[in-house]
N, C-alpha and C positions, 0 to 999 in steps of 0.2 A: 739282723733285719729288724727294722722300727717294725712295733706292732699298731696298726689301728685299734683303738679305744671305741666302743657303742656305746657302752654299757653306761645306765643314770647315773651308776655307783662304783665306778671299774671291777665290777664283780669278775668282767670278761679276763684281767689283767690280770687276777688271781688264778683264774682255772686256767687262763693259759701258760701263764708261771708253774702250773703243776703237773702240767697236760698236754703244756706243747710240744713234747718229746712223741705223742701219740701221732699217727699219721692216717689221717682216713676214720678219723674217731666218730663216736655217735651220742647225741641225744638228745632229752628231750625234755622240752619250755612249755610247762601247762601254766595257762594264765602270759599266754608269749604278746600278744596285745598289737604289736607292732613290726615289720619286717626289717628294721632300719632306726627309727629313733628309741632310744633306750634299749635296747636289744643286746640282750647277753649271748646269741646265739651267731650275729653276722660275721664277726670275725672269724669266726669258725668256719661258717659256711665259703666265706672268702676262699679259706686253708683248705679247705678239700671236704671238710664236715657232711653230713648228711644226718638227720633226725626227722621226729615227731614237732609240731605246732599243737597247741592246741589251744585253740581263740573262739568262744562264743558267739564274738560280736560281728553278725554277717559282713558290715566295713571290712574291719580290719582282716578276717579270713580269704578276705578276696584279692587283699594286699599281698596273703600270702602266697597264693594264688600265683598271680604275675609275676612277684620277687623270687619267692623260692620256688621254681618248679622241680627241683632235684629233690625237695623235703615230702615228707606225708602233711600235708595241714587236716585239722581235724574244727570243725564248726560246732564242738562243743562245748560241754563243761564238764571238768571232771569233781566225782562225789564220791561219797560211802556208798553210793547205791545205783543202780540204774534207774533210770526215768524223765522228769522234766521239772525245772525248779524257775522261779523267779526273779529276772536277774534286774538289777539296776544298775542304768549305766548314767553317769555324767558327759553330755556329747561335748562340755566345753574343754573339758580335763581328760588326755590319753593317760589310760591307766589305774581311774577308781571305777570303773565297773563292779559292781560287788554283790552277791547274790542274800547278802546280809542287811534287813528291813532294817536295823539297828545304825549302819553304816550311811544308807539311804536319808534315812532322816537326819542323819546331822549332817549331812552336805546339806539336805535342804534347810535346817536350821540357819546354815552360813550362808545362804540366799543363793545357790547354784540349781539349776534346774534338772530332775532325774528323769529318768524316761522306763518303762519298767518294757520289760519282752519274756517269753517264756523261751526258756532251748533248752535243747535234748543233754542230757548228763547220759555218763559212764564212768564207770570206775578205771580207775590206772588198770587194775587188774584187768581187768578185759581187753585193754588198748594193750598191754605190754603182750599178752598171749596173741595178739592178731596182728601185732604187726612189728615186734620186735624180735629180729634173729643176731642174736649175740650180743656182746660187753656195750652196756651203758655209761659213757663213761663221767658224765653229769645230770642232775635229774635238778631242775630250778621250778619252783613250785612259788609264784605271786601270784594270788585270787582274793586280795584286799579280806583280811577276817577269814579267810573262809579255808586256811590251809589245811586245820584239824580234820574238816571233811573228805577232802581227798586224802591225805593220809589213811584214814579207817576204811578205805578202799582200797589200797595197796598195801599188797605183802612184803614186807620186807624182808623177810625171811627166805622169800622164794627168788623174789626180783631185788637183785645186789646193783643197785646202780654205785661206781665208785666215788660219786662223790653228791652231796643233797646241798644245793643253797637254798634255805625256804626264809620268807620273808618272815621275820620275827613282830614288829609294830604295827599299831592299830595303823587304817589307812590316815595319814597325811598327819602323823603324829609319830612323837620320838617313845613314848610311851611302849615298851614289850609286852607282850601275849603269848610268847612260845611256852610258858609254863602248862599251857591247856593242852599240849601235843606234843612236847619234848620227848614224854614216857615213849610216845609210841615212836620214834626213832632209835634213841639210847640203848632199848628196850631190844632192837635185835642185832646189835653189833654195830654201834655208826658211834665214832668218838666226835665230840667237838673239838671244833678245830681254830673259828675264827668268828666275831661278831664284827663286824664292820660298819655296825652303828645302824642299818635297815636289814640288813641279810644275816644266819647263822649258819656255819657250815661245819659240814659233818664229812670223815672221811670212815670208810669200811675199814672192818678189820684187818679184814684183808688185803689193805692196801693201803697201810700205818705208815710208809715210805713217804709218803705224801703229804702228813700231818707239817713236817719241817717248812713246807715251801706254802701255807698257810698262814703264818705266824705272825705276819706282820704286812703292813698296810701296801698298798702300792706305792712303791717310789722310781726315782730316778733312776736305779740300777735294771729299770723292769722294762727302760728303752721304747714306751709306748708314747704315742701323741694321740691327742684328742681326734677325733673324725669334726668335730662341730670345728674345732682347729684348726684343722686341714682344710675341713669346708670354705671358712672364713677367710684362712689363707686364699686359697684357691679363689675367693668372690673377690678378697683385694686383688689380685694379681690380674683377675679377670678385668676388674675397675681398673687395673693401672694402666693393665694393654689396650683399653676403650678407651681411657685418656689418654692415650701417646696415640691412638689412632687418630682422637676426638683433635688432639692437639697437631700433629701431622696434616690432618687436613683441612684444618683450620689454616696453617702456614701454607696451604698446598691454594688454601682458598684466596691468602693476604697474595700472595703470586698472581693467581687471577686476578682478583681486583686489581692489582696495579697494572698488570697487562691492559687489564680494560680500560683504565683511567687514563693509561699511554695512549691506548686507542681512541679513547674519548678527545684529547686533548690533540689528537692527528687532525681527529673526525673538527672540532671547532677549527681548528687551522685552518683547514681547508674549505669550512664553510663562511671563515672569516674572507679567502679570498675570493670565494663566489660571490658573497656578498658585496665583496667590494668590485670584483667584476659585474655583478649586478646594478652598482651606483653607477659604473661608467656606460654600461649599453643604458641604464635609462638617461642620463645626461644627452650621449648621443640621441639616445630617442627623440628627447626636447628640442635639442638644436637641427635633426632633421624634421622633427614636425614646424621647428617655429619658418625652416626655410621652406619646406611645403607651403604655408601659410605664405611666405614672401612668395613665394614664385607664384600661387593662386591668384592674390592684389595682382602681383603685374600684368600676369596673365589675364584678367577683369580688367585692367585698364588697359592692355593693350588691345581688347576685346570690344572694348567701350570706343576706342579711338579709330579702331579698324571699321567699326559700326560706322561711327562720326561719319570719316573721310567716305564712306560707303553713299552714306546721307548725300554727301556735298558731293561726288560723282554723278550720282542723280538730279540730283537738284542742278547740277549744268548740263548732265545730257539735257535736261528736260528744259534748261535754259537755248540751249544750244536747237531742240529742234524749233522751240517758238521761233527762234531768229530767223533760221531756215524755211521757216513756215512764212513768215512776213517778210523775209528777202526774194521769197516765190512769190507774192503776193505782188510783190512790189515789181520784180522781172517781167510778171505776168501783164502790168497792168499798160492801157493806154498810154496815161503818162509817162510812164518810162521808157514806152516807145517813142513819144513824141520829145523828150529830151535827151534822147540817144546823142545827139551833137555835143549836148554839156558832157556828157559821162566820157568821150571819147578824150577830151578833152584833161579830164580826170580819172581816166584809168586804172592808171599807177596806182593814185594817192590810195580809192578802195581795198584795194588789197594787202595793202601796204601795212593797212589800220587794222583787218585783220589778222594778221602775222605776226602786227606788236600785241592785240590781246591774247592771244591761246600763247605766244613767249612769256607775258608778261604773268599770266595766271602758273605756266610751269615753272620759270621763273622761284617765283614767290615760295612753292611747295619746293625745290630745290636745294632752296633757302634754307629755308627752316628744318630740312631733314640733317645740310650742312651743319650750320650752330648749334644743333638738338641731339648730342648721340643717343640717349634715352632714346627720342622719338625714333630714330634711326633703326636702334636697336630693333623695338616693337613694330617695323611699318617695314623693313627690309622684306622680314619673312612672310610678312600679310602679302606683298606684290608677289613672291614666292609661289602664293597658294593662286593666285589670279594671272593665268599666264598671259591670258589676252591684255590686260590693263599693265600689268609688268611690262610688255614689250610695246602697247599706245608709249608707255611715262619713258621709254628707252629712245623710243623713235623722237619722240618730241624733244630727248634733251640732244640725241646728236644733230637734229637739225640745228635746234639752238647754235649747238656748238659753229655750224656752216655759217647760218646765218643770224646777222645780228639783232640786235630787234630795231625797228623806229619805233621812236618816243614820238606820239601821239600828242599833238597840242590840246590841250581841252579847254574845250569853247564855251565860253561863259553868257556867251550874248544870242540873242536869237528866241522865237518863241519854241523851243525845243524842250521836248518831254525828256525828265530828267534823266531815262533809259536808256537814250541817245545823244546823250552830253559827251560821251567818250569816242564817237565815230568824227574823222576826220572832217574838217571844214567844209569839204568840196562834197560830200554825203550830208553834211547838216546843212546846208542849202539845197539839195537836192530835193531833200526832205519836209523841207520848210517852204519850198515851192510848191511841190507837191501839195503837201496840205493846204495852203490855199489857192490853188487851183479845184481841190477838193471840196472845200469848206470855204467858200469867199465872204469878206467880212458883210456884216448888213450894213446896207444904208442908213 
């Protein structure tokens, strides 16, 4: 089975190369910092592990908090002694928190900014008697500088953890420091076993089987991959599947757009032929407004003409009673009684003369309705609307037809008013008597 790698420095690679033979193993990470990045503890915990944290910095303890809740996390710091010390932490940097003023100032030298907090110390020795029941079977000690001091608070003598990695280098430097605290490991049975360039390890006496599987660095035979690896893996694979998604529905998208562009190009089609069904009802529109227009003129001029002949109806009724008026006048009078013998004599001829003018007047309008279809047209339907006058102009034309007309000689000579130039000879003498009988000349 591949093992995941946490660890800054594959320390993890090492102790499990020694130690993964252990099942349900235990221990404990003073100075543990983080639940996940750089963490020599997670793979373990993965595997079934259970231990001690022990983290000062209220952050990160509450990490531990959430991630490990099968672990004891401890919000302290461990010392030589119990009480409270002064810690410096770098918030930009996981990992140099250091309780060492010496360590403090030369981050701030290098221009990083420190934050100082006080928290509560214990010795290992107290944590191990309160909350450790049985085999240790790693004990990883990083507190930047500050390892000597937890060490001279744990017994070694009493508490056998089988195996110590303590960090040996100043913090953020290749430079060693374990010569100030070596004594006190070597000193009760712990061989060294391995420098890995930040970390020293130490194995018990009692458990010198183990020195062999220290020896030498992590390599390819140790079947482990990185977690940042896997991570990274994991974030391409992720990006890849977002891109064939991203890309999928982008082709999912060009599908649409073309659909809609078919549809677009339906949608002009068809408004191309409304459109152009729209040019032909407005053309028609034109050519029935402009015939509206024609029928309106004809209908004004047959309106005009129907007026006219209206006019000249009148204008002979009213011709027609003056006549009647002074043909009563004339019936009426003396002298037409006293020339009764002439008229008897010229009966006929009067009547005669009127039969050829009311022919001669229908006549004329007959005429002209004949050679005139236009007028024809516009003057049928007017008689149409005047049924009295429709059936006088009916009556007058079948008499016509009976009878024919006489042609009326017209009398040139005589003192005759020129209103009566068209009454028959034998009435223009009548008349012409009459007025001077009427009116006799002066002497």
């Amino acid at each position: 089975m591949t093992f995941i790698t946490y660890a800054q420095n594959g320390e993890d690679i090492l102790l499990w190369r020694a130690l993964g033979h252990v099942k349900q193993g235990f221990y404990v990470d003073v100075g543990a910092n983080d639940p996940i990045e750089h963490s020599v503890t997670k793979a373990f915990y993965d595997a079934g592990w259970r231990g001690i944290n022990i983290e000062p910095l209220p952050s990160f303890h509450q990490r531990f908090e959430q991630d490990r809740p099968g672990d004891i996390n401890l919000a302290i710091a461990a010392g030589a002694a119990d009480g409270e010390l002064k810690l410096y932490d770098v918030p930009s940097v996981n990992g140099w928190a250091s309780p060492d003023a010496g360590v403090a100032a030369a981050h701030r030298a290098e221009g990083f900014d420190v934050v100082e907090l006080t928290v509560p110390v214990r010795t290992l020795n107290g944590v191990w008697d309160e909350h450790v029941r049985g085999d240790v079977h790693f004990l990883k000690i990083d507190v930047e500088g500050f390892e000597g001091e937890v060490l001279r608070g744990f017994d070694l003598s009493r508490h056998r953890p089988w195996i110590l990695v303590i960090e040996a280098t100043l913090p953020n430097s290749r430079v060693t420091n374990h010569e100030t605290w070596e004594p006190l490991v070597t000193a009760h049975g712990y061989r060294f076993a391995w420098f890995d360039g930040l970390n020293r390890y130490y194995v018990a006496d009692e458990h010198a089987e183990l020195l062999a599987e220290l020896t030498v660095q992590p390599n390819v035979f140790d079947e482990y991959q990185s977690h940042h690896l896997i991570y990274e893996r994991a974030q391409v694979a992720a990006a890849r599947a977002a891109h064939a998604d991203a890309l999928q529905a982008y082709e999912n998208a060009l599908v649409q757009i073309e659909n809609a562009l078919g549809q677009v190009d339906a949608g002009r089609a068809e408004l191309a032929a409304a459109q152009e069904q729209i040019e032909g009802l407005d053309e028609r529109l034109r050519e029935a407004h402009a015939t509206v227009i024609s029928r309106d003129r004809a209908l004004a001029e047959t309106s005009a003409y129907a007026e006219l002949l209206e006019r000249e109806l009148a204008a002979a009724n009213l011709r027609t009673v003056d006549v009647e008026y002074r043909l009563n006048e004339v019936l009426t009078s003396r002298s037409w009684k006293i020339t009764e013998p002439l008229r008897a004599a010229n009966a006929g001829e009067l009547g005669a003369w009127v039969r050829a003018r009311a022919a001669e007047r229908v006549r004329r309008v007959v005429t002209r309705l004949v050679e005139n279809e236009g007028l024809r047209r516009r003057v049928i339907p007017l008689l149409a609307r005047y049924p009295a006058l429709n059936h006088r102009v009916l009556s007058l034309v079948a008499r016509l037809k009976r009878r024919p007309p006489e042609v009326a000689q017209e009398a040139r000579e005589g003192n005759v008013a020129p209103h009566l130039r068209d009454l028959p000879v034998s009435a223009r003498r009548a008349f012409a008597d009459l007025s001077q009988r009427q009116h006799p000349p002066e002497s």
